[in-house]
C-alpha positions as CSV (number, residue, x, y, z in Angstrom):
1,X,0.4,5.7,4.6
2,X,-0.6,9.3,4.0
3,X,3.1,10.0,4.2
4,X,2.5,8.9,0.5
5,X,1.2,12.3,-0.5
6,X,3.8,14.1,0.5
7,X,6.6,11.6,-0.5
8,X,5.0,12.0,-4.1
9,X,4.5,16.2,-4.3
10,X,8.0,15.9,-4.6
11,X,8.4,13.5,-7.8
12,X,9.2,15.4,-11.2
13,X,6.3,16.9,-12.8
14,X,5.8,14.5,-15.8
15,X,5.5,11.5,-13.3
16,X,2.5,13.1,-12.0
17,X,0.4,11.0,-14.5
18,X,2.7,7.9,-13.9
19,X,4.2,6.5,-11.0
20,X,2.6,9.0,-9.2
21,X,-0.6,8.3,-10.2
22,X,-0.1,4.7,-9.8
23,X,1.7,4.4,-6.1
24,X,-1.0,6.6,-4.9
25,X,-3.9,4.6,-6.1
26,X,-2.3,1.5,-4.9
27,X,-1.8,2.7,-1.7
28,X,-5.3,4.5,-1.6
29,X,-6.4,1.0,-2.5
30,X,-5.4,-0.5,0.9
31,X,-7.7,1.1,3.1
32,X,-10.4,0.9,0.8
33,X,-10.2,-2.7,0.4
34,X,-10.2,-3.0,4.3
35,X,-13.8,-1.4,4.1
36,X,-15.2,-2.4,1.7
37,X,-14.1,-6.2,3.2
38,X,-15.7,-5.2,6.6
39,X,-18.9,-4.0,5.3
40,X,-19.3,-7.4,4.0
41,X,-21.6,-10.1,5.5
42,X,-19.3,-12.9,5.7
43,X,-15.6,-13.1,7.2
44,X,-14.6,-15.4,4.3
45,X,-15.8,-11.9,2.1
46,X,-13.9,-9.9,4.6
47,X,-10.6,-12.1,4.6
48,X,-10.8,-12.1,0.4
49,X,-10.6,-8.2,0.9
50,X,-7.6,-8.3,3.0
51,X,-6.3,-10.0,0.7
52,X,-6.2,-7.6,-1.8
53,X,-5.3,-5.1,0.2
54,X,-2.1,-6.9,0.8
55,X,-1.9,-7.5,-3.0
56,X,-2.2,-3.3,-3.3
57,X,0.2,-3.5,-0.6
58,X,2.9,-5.6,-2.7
59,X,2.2,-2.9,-5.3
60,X,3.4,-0.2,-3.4
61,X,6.2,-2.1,-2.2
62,X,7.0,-2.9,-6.1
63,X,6.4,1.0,-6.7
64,X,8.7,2.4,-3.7
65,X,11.5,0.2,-4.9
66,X,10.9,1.8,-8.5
67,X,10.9,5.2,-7.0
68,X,14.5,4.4,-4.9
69,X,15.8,3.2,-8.3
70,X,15.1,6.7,-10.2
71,X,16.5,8.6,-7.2
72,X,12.7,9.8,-6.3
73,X,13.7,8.5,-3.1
74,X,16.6,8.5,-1.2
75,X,17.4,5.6,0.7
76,X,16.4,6.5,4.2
77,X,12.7,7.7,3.1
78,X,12.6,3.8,1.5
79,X,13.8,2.3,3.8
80,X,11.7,4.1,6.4
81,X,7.9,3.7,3.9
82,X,9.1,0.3,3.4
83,X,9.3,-0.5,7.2
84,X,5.8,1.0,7.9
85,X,4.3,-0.7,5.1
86,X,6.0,-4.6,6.2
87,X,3.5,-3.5,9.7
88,X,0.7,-2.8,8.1
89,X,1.0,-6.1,6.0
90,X,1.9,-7.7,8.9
91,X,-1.7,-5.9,10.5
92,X,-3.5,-7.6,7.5
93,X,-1.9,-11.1,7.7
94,X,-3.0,-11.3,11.2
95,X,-6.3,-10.1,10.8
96,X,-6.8,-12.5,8.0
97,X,-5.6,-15.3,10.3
98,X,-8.0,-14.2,12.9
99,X,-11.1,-14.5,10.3
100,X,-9.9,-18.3,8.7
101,X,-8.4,-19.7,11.8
């Protein structure tokens, strides 16, 4: 979701520290998780990673919605970051499933 970074350049100035801060993080916090999970040594360490990765992933979600609400967003770029995020959660439910059976 690098789209992120760009989405966010444009939020006012004095969110920099906020909700920009924040719904980079959280989304920075996704891939990171999926590393960290697959450097592990078990898949039950792996699948407790993906796991929060979709928890950073319900963040953004939360954050996006936020951003539509104070007209950071306009509905299309929402509804469009929303739709890319539901496949990458989808990605990390099925990933999961293929590591707990």
């Amino acid at each position: 979701m690098l789209e992120i970074y760009d989405t966010t350049a444009s939020f006012p100035a004095d969110e920099r520290f906020g909700l920009t801060r924040q719904l980079r993080r959280a989304t920075v916090s996704i891939p990171s998780n999926i590393a960290e999970g697959a450097g592990r040594a078990s898949s039950g360490d792996f699948a407790r990673f993906l796991r929060l990765a979709a928890g950073s992933a319900c963040e953004v979600e939360t954050q996006l919605d936020l951003s539509l609400d104070l007209s950071y967003l306009g509905p299309g770029e929402h509804r469009r970051l929303l739709q890319e995020l539901a496949q990458i959660k989808a990605m990390l439910r099925g990933l999961e499933r293929s590591l707990t059976g």
